[in-house]
N, C-alpha and C positions, 0 to 999 in steps of 0.2 A: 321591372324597372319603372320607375315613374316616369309619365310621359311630360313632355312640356307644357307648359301653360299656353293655352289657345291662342291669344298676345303674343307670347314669344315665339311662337310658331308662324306668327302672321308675321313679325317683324323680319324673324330669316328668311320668310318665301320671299320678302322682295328683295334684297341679292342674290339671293339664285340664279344662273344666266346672266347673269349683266357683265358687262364688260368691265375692268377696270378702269376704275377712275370715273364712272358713270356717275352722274347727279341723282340724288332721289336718297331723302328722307327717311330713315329710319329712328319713329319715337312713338310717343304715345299724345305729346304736347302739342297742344295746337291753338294758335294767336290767328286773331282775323288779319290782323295786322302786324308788318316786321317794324318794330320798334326802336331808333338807331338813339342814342346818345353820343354827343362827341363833345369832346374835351378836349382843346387845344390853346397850349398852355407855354410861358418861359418864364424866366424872372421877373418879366416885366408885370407881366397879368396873364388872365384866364380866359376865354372864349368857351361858351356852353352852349352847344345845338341838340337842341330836341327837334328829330323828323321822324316821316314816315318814306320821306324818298332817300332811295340809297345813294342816289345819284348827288345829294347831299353833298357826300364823302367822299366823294372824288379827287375834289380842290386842294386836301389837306394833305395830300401824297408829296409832294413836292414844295412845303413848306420847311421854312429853318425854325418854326415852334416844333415842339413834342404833343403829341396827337395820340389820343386815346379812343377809339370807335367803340363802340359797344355796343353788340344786335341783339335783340331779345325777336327770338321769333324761328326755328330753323325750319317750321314747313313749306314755308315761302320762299324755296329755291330756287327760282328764278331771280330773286332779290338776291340772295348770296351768291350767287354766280357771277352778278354783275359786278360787285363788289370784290369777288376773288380773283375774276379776269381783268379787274381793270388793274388792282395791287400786283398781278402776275403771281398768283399762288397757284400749284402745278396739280392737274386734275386727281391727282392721290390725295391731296391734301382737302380738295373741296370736297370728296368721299368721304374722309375719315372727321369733317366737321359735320357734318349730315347725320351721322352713325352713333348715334346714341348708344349703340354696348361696345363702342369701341376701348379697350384697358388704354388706360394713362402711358403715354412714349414721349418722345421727343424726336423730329428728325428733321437734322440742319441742313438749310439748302445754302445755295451762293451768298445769299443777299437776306436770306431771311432763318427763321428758325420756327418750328409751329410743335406745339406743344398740346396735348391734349391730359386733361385731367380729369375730376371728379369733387365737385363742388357737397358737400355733407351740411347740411342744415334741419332746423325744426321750422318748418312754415307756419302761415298765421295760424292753422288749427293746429297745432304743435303735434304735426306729422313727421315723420321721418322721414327726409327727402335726400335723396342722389339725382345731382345733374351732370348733364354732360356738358365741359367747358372747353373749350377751343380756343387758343392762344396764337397768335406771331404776332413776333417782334422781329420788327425790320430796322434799318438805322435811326429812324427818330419817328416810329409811329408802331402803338400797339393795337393789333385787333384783338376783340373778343366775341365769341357766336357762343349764345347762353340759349337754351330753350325756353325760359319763360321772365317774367319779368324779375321776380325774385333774387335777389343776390346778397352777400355780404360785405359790397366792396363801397359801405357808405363813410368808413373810415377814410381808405384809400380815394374817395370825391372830397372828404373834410379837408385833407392833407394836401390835395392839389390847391384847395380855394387860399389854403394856409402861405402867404406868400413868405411866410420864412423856416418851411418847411424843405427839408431835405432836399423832396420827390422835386420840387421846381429847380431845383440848381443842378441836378443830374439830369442824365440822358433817357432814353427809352429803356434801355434793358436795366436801370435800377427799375421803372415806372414796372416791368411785368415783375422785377423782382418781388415788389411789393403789392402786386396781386396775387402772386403765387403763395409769398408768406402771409397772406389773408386767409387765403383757402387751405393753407395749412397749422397756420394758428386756429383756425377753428373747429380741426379736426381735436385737438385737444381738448373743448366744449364740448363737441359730441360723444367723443369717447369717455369721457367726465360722468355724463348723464348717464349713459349706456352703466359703466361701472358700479355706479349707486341702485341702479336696477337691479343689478347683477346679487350685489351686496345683499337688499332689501331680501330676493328670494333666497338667496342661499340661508340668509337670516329665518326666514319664514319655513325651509325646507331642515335646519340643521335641528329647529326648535320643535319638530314634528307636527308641524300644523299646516300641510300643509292639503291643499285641496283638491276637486277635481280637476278645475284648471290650471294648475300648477303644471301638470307635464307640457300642454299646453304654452304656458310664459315662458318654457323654458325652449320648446321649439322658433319660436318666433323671435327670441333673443338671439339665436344656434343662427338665424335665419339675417340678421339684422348687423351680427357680427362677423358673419363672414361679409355680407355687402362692404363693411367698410374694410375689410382684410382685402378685398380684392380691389378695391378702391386705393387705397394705401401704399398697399407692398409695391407693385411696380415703381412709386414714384420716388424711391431711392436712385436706381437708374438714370430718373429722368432729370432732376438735380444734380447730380454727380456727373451727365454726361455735360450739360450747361456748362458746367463751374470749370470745367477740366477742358473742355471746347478752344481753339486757338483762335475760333471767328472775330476778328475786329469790333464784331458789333459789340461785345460781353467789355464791356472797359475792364482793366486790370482794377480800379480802385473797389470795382463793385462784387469780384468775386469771392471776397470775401463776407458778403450778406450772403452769397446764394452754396456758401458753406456754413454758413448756421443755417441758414433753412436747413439742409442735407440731414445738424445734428440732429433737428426737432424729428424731422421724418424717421429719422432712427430711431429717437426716445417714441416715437406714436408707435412705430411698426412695434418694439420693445412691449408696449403696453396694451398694444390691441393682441399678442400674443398670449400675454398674462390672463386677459379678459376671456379669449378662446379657450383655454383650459381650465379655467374655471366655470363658463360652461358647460363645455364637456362633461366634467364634472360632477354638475347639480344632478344631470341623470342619472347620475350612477349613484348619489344622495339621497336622492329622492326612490329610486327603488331600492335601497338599502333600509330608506325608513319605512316604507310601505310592508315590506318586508320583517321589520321587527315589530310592528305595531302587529301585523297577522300571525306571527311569533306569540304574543303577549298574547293573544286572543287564545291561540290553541292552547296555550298552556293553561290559560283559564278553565275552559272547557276537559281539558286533560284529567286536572285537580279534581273539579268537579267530578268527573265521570269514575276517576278513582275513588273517590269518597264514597262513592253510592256505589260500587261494585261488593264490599263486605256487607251493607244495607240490603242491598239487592240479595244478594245470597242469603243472608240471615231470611229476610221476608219469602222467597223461595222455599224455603226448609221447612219452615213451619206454615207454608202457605197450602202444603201437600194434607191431601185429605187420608192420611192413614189414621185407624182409630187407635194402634195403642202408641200413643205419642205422651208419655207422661206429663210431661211440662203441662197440656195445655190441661190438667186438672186441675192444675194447683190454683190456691185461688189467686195469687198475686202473679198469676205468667204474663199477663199484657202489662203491667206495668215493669217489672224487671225484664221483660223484652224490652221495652223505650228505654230504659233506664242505657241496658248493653247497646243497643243504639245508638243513644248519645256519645255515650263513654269513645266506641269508638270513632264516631265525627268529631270529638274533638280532639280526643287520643292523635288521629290523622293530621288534624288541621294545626296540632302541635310540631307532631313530625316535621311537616313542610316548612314551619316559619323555622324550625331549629336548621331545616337543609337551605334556609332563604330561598326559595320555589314561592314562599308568596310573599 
């Protein structure tokens, strides 16, 4: 059995022992600094803070605007503590934002709802990146705890500044609604890209060219597709528990956005299944063609060796030192030896093309 990677082994030793509900960081992402943005917005206009103190965000709790926080930073938990204890979010909650391999849920409290998901992008070196994203929505204000500065949510900043946009005439849970269907609209970009890789090698494997890293491309795609399968599939669930939810905070007019998201998450999950079996797949492609190209090879060698087994023999016969061997008096026996020779290498080489063997 493969063992775990050294990294992930270090990330489960620190849960081990702990208490529930314990503080303490599990990731790989690390900021010198926790990063907060707030956006504090109504019809009227827009309010935008950039700090580093969290204490910031306190003020905005108790405002009749709609309030957007946004942390970049989660190793700095003493900073997200103050910010969870002062919002009153319940210490299972401040664990499961800390915990980077935590799967995508949702679980609704009195007052509030916290949501965790799986953010999928190509960063500036156009890497394949999964973050881990932390959501609640309370009655007029959304948090977000992102690990690094990075994000997709510059549409959902355009649309707030936009004062005849939507997102400013509604409440908080349309404003996550439209973070949520960012990060899920954009799983259909990734899976996009993913797909045309998929495509390219099956292309490169179907037309037998393919090389030694090919088995290779095809593991780390095997590797890349499950990340976003496991990223994915839970969040059926997690949308459907939303939309279906009786909490006051969810308006009735809005639950009908956060039932098209539901459908997209359906068509993604639908298409990242497609894409996994067609992985699968390529394996099974690709040693099939490996397989007949070393096919074609023996049969070559086969031909050949048949061809040369009458040759062989002929040269053997006459290759024995007996003296009364008449043939070899005559005066033309080495040449009608080549002669019967040839005749039958080609006699052979006729056979084959009339059985199509070559």
């Amino acid at each position: 059995m493969r063992k775990p990677h050294k990294s992930k082994k270090k990330r489960i030793a620190k849960t081990i022992g702990k208490a529930p509900g314990a503080d303490g960081y599990v990731g790989q992402k690390f900021r010198e600094t926790t990063d907060i943005e707030i956006q504090d917005y109504s019809k009227e206009g827009v309010h935008v803070i950039k700090t580093n103190n969290v204490e910031d965000a306190f003020k905005f709790k108790t405002t009749d605007q709609i309030t957007w926080i946004n942390v970049n930073g989660l190793n700095h938990t003493e900073e997200i503590s103050k910010l969870g204890h002062y919002y009153g979010l319940h210490p299972l909650v401040m664990e499961d934002i800390l915990n980077t391999d935590h799967r995508p849920k949702v679980d609704e409290y009195e007052d509030y709802f916290f949501v965790v998901l799986k953010m999928l992008y190509f960063n500036k070196d156009e890497q394949f990146t999964v973050e881990h994203i932390s959501l609640v929505l309370g009655k007029n204000y959304v948090l977000t705890f992102q690990e690094s500065e990075e994000d997709i949510f510059d549409s959902v900043r355009s649309r707030i500044a936009n004062p005849e946009s939507r997102i400013r005439m509604f409440g908080a849970d349309y404003l996550a609604f439209a973070l949520i269907d960012t990060i899920v609209d954009n799983y259909f970009a990734v899976i996009e890209d993913f797909g045309e890789k998929i495509e390219a090698l099956e292309d490169q494997v179907f037309n037998e060219n393919p090389d030694d890293e090919t088995p290779k491309s095809i593991q780390f795609l095997k590797r890349e597709v499950l990340k976003i399968r496991r990223s994915v599939f839970p969040l059926r669930e997690v949308i459907s528990r939303i939309e279906k939810s009786e909490n006051p905070i969810i308006e009735e007019r809005n639950r009908d956005y956060y039932r098209d998201t539901y459908d997209h998450v359906i068509q993604i999950n639908e298409n990242i299944e497609i894409y996994r079996d067609m992985v699968w797949g390529l394996m099974d492609m690709y040693m099939t063609t490996v397989s007949n190209k070393m096919n074609n090879i023996m049969k070559v060698l086969t031909i050949i060796a048949t061809i040369f087994i009458p040759l062989t023999f002929i040269a053997g016969i006459y290759g024995m030192n007996f003296e009364h061997m008449p043939e070899l008096h005559y005066k033309y026996s080495y040449y009608i030896l080549w002669a019967v020779m040839v005749l039958v290498f080609l006699g052979m080489l006729y056979y084959f093309r009339r059985k199509r063997w070559l």
